[in-house]
N, C-alpha and C positions, 0 to 999 in steps of 0.2 A: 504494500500500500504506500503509495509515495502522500505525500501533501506540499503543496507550494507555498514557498514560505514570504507571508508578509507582514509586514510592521505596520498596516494604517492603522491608525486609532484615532479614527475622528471623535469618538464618544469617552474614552478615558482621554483624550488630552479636552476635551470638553471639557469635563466634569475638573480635570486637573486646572483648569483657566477660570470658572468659575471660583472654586475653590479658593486658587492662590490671590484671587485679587477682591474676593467678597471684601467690601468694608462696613464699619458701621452702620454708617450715616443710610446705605442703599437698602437696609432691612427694615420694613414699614412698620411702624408704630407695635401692631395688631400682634405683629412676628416675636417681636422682643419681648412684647409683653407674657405671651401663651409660654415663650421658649422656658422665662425664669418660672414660672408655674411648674412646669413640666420636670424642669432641672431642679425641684426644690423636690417633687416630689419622688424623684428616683433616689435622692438623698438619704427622704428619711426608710425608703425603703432597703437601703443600704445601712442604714444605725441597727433597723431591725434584725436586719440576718447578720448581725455580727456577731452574734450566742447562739447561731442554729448549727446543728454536729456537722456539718456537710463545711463551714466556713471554720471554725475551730479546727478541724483533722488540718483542712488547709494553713492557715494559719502554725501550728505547731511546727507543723512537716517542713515550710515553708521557711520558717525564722531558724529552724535546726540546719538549713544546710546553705544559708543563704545570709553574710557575716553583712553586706550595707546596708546600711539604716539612711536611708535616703528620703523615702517616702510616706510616707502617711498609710495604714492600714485602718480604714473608717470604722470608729467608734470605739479601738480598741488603743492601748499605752504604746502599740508596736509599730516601728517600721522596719521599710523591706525596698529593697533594690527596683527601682520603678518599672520594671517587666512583672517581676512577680507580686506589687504590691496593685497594679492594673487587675494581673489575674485575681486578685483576692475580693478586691472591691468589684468588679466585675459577678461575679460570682457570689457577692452581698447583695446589689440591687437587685438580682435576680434568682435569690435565693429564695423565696416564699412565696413567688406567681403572686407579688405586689404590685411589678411596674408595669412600666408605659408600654403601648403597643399602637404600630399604626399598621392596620387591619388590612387594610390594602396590600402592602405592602410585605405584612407578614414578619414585622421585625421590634425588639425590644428597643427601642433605639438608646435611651439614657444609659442601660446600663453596659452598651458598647464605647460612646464618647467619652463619658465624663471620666469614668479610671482612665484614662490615657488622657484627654485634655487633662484633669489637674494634677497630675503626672508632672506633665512638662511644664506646669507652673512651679512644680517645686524644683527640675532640674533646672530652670531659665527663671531665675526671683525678676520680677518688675513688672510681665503681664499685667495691663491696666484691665480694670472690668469691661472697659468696650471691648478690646481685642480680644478677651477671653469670650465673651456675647458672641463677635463675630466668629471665632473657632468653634463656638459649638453649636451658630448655624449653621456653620458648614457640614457640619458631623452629622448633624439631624433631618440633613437637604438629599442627603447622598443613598446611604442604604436601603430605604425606602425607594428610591429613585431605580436601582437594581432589583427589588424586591418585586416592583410593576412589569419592569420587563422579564422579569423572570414568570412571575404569573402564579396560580394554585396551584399548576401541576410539580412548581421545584418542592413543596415540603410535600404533596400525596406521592409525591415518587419516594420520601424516605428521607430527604434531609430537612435537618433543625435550621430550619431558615437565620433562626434568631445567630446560630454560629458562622451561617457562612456567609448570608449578607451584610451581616456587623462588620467586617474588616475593613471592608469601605468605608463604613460613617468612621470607625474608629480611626484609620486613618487619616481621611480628611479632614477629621477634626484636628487630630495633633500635627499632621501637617500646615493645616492656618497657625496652629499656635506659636508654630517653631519659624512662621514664615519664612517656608519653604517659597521657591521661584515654580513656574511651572512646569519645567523640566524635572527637576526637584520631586516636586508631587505625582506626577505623573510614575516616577520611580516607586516611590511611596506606596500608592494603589497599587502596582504592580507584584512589589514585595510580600504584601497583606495577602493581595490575592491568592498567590500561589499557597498560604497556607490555609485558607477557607477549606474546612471543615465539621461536621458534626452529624450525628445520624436519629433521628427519631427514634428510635427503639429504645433510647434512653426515658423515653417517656414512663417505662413499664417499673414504677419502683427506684433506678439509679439513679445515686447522689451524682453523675458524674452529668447529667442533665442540667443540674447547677450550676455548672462552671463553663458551660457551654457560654455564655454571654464573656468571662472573666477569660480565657481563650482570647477570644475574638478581637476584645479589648487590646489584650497582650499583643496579638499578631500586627494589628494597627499600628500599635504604637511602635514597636519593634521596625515596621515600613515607613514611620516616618523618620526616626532615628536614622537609621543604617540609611535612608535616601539623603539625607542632609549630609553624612558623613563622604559621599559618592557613590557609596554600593546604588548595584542596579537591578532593576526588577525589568519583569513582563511587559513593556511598554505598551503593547496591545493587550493586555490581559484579560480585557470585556467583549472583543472583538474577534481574536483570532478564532481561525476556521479548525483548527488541529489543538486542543489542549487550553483553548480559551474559558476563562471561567462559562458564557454563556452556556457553549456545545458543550461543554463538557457535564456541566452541572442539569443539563436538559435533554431529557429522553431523544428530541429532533430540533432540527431550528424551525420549525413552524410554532414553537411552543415557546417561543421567546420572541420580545419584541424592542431590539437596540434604540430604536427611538423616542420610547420612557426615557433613556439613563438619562438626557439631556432634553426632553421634553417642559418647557415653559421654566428653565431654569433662570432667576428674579425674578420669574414674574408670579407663576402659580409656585405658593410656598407648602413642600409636603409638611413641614413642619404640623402646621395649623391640621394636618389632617391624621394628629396622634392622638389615639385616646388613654385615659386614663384607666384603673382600676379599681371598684367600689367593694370591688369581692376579693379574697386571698387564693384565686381559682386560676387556669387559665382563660385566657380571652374567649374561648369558645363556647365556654357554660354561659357568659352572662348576659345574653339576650333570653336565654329560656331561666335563668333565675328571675329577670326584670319583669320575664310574661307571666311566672308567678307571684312574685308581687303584686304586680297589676291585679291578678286575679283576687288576691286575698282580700284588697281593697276594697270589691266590690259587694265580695261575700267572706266572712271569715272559715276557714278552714283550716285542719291541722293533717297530720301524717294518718290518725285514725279516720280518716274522713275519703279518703283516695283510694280507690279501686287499681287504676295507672294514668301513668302520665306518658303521653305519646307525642314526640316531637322529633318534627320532620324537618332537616335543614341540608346546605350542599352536602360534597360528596369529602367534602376537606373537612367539615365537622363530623362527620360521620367516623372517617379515617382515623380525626385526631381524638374525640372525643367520645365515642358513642359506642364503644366495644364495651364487652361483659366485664363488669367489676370483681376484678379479683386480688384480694388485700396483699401490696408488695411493697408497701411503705408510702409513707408522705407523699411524694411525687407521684406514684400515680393515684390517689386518692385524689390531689389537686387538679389534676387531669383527666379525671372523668367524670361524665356528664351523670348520669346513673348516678353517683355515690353524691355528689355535689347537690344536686335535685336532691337527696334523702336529707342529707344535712339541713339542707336550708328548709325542708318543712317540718323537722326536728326541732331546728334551732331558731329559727327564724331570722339567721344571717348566713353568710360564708365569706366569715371575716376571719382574723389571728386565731384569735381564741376557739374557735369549731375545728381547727386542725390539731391533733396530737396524737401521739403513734398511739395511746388510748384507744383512738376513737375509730382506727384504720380496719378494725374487725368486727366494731361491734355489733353483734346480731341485728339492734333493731336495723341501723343504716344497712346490712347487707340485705336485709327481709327485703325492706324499702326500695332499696335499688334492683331489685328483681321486679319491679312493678315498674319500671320505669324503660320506653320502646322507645327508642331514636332509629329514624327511615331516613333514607336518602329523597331528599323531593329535587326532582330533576330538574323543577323551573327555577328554583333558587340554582342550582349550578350553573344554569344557561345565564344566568345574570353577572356572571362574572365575580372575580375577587372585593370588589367594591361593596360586594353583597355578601360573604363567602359565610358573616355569623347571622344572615337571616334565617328566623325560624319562625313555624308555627309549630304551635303549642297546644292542646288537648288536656284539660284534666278531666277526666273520668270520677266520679266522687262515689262514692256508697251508695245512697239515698238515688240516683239513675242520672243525676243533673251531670252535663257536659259543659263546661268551660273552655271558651275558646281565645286565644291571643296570639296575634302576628306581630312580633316585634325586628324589626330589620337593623337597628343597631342600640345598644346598649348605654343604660346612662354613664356617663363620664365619655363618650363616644366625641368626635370630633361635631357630630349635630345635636351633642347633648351635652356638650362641657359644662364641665364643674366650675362650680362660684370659686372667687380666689380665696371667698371664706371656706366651704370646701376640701381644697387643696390645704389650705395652711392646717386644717382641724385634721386631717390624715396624717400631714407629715409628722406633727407633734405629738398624736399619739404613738405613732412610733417611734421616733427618734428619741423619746422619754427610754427606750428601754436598754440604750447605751450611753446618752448623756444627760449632766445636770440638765435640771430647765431654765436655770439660766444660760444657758451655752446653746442651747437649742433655740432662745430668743433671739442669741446673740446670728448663728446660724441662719436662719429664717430673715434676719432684717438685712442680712449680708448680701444673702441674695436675690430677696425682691427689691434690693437697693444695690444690687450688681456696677452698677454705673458709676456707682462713686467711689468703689475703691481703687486703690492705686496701685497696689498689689493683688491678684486676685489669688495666689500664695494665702489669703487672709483665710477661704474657703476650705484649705487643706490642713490650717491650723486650728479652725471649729471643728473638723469635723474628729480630730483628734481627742480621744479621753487622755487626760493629764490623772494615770496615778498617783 
């Protein structure tokens, strides 16, 4: 099999031109404002996972065979050589199915940028808050951007999207930070790229599904270092025909579409189109938890009251979420729809506190969750990623009454964002569970006052516990 070998990359030096020359001033009011919401709220979902055993084994392992203390390891007295201190904090935001997600796209984005952006505000001290704003639009513009042209079939085919289109944001981001040139960055992406990796089947139980964001991170950042130094990357990485991320990462090229990656970039901002998280679940439960809600509103019912609950959504909820619950620890308990559905008519949330390896067998939730039918509805597939968490919803009750709700996207959703009262009342409940509350004040005003500090170094020193 021969291949002909070429270098165009009209769409990675796109996205690398973009990138390198984003400034403040050209990100619109609306941008900045969503982005420090957004970046506040992967924070404190980063305080929270810094006591879950999946970030401690890290942490231990990590500070045992790894002597610089360079960086900040969030919520905790440790630091750690800014590779492994990205994977670590990487692997906090994204350790309890807290954070951000933009749905379309298919990707965690905070908890790819921000360990590598304030990375390099500790290796590089003087980052003002606009420069840092600007590097982690950048971070937040990109992955997503890959994510679109990659489409629903890159994670139903088996990969953790959140691990292998993260290398881009992460990238991109610590490359604005380090203001890289575009040659520079274009390296950058290319270096990241080649190590995108991670596979869905981590979903069934493994802690190593955790660290898939805190990877990603690393790999990022790692491409933009080594590209500022002159190491060279993939310069076509997005593009080539032979080993290119697209073909490669995609069953055919009809199943991917290169003119996403740079598709209305300044003008349409993916940013604005990340949603939040109200549930401690994955993204995929919580259109069919919000149509129960809905429904309890109308009528009160509880777990005694439910005959089944039948809910029909794509073919990528189906895949990710909607298989037979069988107890394999915390992760996939978060990740399935079944057990998620039993909890929240148990408990009447699916927040912190309804997750504990307790609760991962207990009879009633498994009874529960065998009453619970997730079908593939074909017209939501045909609607595309855009659409990928719509569902409807059926509850069946005792008594013969059927309850019905279509819900197409989820509160904290990009058409249903959260108040910044909201945001702030999440992040401080969790970020109470690794630092004082005054630090956590301190934390919170830093960053929805991003702009005035002079250092943004200042963010890597809140997020520090001082034993």
């Amino acid at each position: 099999m021969s291949h002909e070998a070429t270098t165009d990359n009209p769409y990675t030096r796109g996205i690398a031109q973009f990138v390198s020359s984003l400034q403040y001033d050209a990100i619109p009011e609306e941008v900045r404002d969503r982005i420090k919401l957004l970046m506040l709220d992967a924070l404190g979902c980063a305080l929270y996972g810094a006591d879950l055993e999946w970030s401690r084994i890290l942490q231990d392992r990590l500070s045992a065979i790894d002597a610089t203390r360079a960086c900040a390891v969030w919520g905790t007295g440790r630091k750690l050589s800014a590779p492994h201190a990205a994977l670590i904090n990487g692997t906090q935001v994204q350790g309890f199915e807290l954070d951000d997600v933009h749905r379309a796209g298919v990707l965690h984005v905070g908890a790819v940028v921000l360990p590598a952006l304030i990375a390099v505000t500790e290796l590089k001290p003087g980052m003002s808050g606009h420069e840092f704003l600007a590097a982690a639009v950048a971070g937040y513009e990109i992955g997503p951007r890959v994510g679109l042209c990659m489409g629903p079939e890159h994670i139903a085919q088996g990969w953790h999207s959140g691990a292998t289109l993260g290398v881009f944001s992460a990238a991109a981001g610590a490359a604005r930070g380090l203001r890289l040139d575009v040659e520079k960055t274009v390296h950058a992406l290319g270096i990241a790229g080649t190590q995108a990796a991670g596979l869905m089947a981590a979903q069934y139980g493994a802690m190593v599904k955790r660290m898939h964001a805190g990877r990603s991170s690393q790999s990022g950042l790692y491409g933009a270092l080594f590209a500022e130094a002159g190491f060279t990357g993939i310069v076509n990485v997005l593009e080539s025909e032979y080993g290119g991320f697209c073909t490669t990462f995609s069953r055919s090229t009809d199943r991917f579409n290169l003119k996403e990656l740079t598709a209305g970039l300044g003008e349409t901002w993916q940013t604005m189109g990340i949603a939040l998280k109200l549930y401690s679940c994955v993204g995929s439960n919580h259109t069919t938890l919000d149509a129960l809600r809905d429904m309890q509103r109308e009528r009160r019912f509880g777990a005694g009251d439910v005959a089944k609950i039948v809910v029909r959504g794509s073919q990528v909820t189906m895949d990710h979420v909607g298989w037979k619950y069988v107890p394999q620890g915390l992760t996939s308990a978060q990740l399935n729809l079944p057990y998620c559905v039993a909890t929240y008519l148990l408990e009447g949330d699916c927040f912190v506190d309804q997750f504990t390896e307790a609760k991962v067998a207990d009879p009633m939730r498994m009874a529960l969750a065998g009453k619970v039918e997730v079908h593939h509805d074909r017209d939501i597939t045909a609607k595309g990623a855009k659409f990928r968490h719509m569902v409807h919803v059926e509850a069946h009750l005792t008594d013969g009454a059927v309850m019905k709700r279509t819900v197409e996207a989820p509160r904290g959703s990009e058409k249903k964002f959260a108040s910044a009262a909201e945001v702030v009342e999440k992040f401080e409940k969790l970020a109470v569970k690794a630092l004082p509350g005054s630090q956590v004040g301190r934390l919170r005003d830093a960053m929805l006052n991003l702009e005035q500090l002079a250092d943004a170094g200042e963010l890597a020193r809140l997020l520090a516990r001082n034993l």
